[in-house]
C-alpha positions as CSV (number, residue, x, y, z in Angstrom):
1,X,104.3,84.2,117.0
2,X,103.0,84.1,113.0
3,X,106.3,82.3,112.8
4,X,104.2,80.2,109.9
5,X,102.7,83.5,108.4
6,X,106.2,84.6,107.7
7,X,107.2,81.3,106.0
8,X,104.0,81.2,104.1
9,X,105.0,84.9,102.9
10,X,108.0,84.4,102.2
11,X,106.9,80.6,100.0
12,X,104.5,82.8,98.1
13,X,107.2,85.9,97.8
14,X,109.5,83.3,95.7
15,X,107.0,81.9,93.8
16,X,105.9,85.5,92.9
17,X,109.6,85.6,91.8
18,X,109.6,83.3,89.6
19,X,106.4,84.4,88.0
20,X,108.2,88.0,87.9
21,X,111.3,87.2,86.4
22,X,109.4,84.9,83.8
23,X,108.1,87.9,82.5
24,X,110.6,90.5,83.1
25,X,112.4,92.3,80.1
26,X,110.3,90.0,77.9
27,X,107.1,90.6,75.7
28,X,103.8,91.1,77.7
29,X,100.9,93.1,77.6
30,X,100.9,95.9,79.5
31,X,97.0,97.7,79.9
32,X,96.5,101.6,82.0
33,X,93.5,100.5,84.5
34,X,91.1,103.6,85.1
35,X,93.5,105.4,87.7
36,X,95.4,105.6,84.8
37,X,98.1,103.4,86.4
38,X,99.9,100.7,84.3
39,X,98.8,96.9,84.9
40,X,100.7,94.2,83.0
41,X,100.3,90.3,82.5
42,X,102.5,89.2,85.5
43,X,100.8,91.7,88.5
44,X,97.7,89.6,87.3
45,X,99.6,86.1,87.4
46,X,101.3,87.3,90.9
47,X,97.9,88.2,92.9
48,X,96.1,84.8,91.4
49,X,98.4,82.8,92.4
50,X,98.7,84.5,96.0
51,X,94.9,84.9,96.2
52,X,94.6,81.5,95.5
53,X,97.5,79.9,98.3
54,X,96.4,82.1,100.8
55,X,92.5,80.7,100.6
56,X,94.2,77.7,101.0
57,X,96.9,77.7,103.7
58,X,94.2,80.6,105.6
59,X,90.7,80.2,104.7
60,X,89.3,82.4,107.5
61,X,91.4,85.8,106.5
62,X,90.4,88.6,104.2
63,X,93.1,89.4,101.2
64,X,93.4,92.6,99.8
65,X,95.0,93.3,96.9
66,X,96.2,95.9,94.1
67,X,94.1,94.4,91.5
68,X,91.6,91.8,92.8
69,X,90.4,94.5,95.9
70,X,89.2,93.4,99.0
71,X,88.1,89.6,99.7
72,X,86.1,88.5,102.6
73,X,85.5,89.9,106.3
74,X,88.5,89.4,109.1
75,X,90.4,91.2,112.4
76,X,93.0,88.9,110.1
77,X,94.0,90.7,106.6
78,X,96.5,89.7,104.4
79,X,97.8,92.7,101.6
80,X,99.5,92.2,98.2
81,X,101.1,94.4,96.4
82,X,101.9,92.1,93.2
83,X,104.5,94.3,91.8
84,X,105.3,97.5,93.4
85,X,107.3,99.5,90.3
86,X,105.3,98.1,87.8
87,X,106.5,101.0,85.8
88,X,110.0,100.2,86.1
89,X,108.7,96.5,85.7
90,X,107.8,97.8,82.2
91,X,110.4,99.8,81.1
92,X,112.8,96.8,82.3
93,X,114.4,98.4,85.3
94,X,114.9,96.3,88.0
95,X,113.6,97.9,90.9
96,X,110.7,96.3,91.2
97,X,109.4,93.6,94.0
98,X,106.2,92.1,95.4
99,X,104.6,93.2,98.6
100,X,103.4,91.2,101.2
101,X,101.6,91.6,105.0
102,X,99.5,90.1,107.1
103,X,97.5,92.9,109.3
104,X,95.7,91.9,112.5
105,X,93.0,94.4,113.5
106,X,94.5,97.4,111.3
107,X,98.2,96.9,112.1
108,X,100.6,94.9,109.8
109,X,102.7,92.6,111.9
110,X,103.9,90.4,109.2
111,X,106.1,92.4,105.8
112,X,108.2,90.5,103.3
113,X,109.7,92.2,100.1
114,X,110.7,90.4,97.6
115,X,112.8,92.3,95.2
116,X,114.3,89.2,92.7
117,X,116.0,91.1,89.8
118,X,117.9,93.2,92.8
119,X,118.2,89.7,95.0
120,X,117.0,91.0,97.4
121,X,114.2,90.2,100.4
122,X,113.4,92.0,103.5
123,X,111.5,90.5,106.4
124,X,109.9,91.2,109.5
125,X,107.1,90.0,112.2
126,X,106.6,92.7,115.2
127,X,108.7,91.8,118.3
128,X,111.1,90.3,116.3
129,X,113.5,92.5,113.9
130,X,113.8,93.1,110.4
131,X,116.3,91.0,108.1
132,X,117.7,91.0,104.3
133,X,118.4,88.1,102.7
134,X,118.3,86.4,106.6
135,X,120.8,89.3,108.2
136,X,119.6,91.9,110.8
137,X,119.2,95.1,109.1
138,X,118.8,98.4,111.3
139,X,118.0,101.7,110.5
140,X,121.3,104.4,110.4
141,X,121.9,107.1,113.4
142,X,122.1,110.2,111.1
143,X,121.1,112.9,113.7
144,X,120.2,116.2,111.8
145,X,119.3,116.6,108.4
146,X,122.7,117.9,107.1
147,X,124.1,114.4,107.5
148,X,120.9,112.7,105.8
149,X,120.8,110.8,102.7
150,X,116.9,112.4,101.5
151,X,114.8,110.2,99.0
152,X,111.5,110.8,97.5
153,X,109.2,110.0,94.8
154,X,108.5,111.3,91.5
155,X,110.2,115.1,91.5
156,X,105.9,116.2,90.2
157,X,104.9,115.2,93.5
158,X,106.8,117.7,95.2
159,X,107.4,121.0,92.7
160,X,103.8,122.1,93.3
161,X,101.5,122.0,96.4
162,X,101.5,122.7,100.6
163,X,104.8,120.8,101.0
164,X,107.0,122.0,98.0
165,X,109.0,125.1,100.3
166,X,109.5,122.5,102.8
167,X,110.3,119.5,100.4
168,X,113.0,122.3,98.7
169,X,114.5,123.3,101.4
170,X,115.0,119.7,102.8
171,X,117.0,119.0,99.2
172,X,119.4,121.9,99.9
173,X,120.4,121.3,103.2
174,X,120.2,117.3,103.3
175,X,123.8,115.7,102.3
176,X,122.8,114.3,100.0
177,X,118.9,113.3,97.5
178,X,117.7,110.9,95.1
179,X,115.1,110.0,93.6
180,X,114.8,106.3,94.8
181,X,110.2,105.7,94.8
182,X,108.4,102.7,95.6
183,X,109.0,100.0,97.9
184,X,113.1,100.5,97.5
185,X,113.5,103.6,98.9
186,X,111.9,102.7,102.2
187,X,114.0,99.6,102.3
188,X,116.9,101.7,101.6
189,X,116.0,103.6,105.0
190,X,115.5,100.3,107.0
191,X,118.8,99.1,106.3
192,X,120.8,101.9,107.1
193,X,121.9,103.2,103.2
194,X,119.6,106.2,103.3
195,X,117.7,108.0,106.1
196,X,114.8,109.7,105.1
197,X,112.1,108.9,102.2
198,X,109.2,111.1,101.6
199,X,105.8,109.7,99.7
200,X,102.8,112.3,99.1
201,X,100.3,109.4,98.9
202,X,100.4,105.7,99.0
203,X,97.5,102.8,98.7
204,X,97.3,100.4,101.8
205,X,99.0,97.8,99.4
206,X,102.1,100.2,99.1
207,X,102.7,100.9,102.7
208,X,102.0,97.2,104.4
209,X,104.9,95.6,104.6
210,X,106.8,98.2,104.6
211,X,105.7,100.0,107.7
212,X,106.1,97.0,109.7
213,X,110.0,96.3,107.8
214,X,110.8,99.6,108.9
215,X,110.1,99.5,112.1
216,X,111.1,96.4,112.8
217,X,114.7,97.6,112.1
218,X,114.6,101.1,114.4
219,X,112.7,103.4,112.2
220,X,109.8,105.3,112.1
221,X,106.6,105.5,109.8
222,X,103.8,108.0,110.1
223,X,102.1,110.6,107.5
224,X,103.4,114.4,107.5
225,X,101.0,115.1,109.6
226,X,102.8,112.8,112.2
227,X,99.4,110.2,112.5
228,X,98.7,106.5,111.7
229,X,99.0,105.8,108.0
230,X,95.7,105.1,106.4
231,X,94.9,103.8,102.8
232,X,95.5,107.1,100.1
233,X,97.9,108.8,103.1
234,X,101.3,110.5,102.9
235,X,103.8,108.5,104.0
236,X,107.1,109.9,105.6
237,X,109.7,107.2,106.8
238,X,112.6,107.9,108.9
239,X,115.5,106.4,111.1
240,X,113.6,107.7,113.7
241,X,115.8,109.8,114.8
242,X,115.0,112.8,112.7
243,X,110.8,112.3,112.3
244,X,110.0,114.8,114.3
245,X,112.5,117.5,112.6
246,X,111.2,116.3,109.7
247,X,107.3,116.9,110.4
248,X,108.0,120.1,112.0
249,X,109.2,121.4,108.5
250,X,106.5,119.6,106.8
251,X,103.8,121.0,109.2
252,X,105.2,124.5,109.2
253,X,105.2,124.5,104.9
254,X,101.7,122.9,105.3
255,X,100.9,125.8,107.6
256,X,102.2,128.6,105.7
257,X,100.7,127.5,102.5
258,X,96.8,127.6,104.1
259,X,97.8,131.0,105.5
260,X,98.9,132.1,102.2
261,X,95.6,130.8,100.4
262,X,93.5,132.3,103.2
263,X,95.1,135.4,102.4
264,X,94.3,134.9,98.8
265,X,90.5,134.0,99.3
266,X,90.2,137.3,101.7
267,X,91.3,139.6,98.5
């Protein structure tokens, strides 16, 4: 089953590739859209040309994407994520990659990644398993958090706010942290080179085909709060073997930090 979505994903995850990598390290404008979030000349090229192949190949299903928004009404969806890391896109880092999934009534069941100036591309359709570069990939079996390789997102995320005891105390006891964001990170999880990565809030477009990549390969992907992700959620991602010590300490920070404000609005 969507054995023709995937190949259609995966078509439009090279071509988005070569539109990339056109760009990449050369000179292009680069604009901050009214999130103040950067924007630049190939995310534009990217979605058009995926909004544009995906009207054709599936005229019936909605798109949604980063820049274009939502397009027309279906239980079928497809999401794009024309570069995720535009930043590092910018600055000429190469962790960057284009996003795409095709969600059937709210749940992604198609995710491809296509990562070109790493070479790498992650797969996955639901019921079928998760691959890089055409090999099975699987999550690791790091069982308590001492043995975890802990990533995260931008360290501004986490040094202020309900979760920042819990997000400290995770650094200090975990084996190892990095700072890996975006899209990489959770790929890093999926194949079995890190365990945990911690997001405070993602866009639908972020989480897509990722959620589905993830667990596809063994792992696990909820918010903090342990729920279904939903556009502008937290996003915690796992082996699946440590999510639920992991939202135990997240819900016990969150917990202490509304008792502590409580005690601050009773004087």
């Amino acid at each position: 089953m969507f054995e023709r979505e995937l190949a259609v994903a995966n078509e439009l995850a090279e071509e988005a590739g070569r539109i990339g990598m056109s760009f990449f390290r050369g000179t292009f404008d680069v604009r901050e859209k009214v999130d103040k979030t950067p924007v630049t000349e190939a995310d534009l090229a990217i979605e058009k040309m995926v909004r544009r192949a995906l009207k054709e190949r599936f005229p019936g299903d909605a798109v949604l994407g980063e820049e274009g928004g939502s397009e027309g009404a279906s239980a079928r969806r497809w999401i794009v994520d024309p570069i995720d890391g535009t930043r590092n896109f910018a600055d000429g880092v190469q962790v960057w990659g284009t996003l795409i999934a095709l969600a059937v009534d709210g749940v992604p069941v198609v995710g491809v990644v296509n990562a070109p100036a790493l070479g790498e591309r992650y797969e996955a359709v639901r019921g079928s398993g998760a691959r890089m570069n055409g090999e099975p990939i699987h999550v690791s079996r790091a069982d308590r958090v001492e043995r975890a390789f802990v990533l995260h997102a931008e360290l501004a995320d986490w040094i202020e706010g309900p979760y920042a005891p819990a997000y400290l105390d995770l650094l200090k006891a975990a084996r190892r942290e990095r700072g890996f964001g975006d899209f990489w990170g959770h790929m890093l999880v999926a194949r079995g080179s890190a365990d945990v990565m911690l997001e405070p809030e993602l866009a639908t477009w972020d989480w897509a085909a990722l959620w589905v990549i993830v667990e596809e390969a063994g792992g696990r992907v909820t918010t903090f709060e342990g729920e279904r992700l939903a556009h502008g959620s937290s996003v915690l991602t796992t082996n699946g073997v440590l999510h639920d010590e992991l939202l135990g300490r997240l819900t016990h920070a969150a917990r202490e930090a509304e008792l502590r404000a409580q005690d601050a609005r009773d004087g």
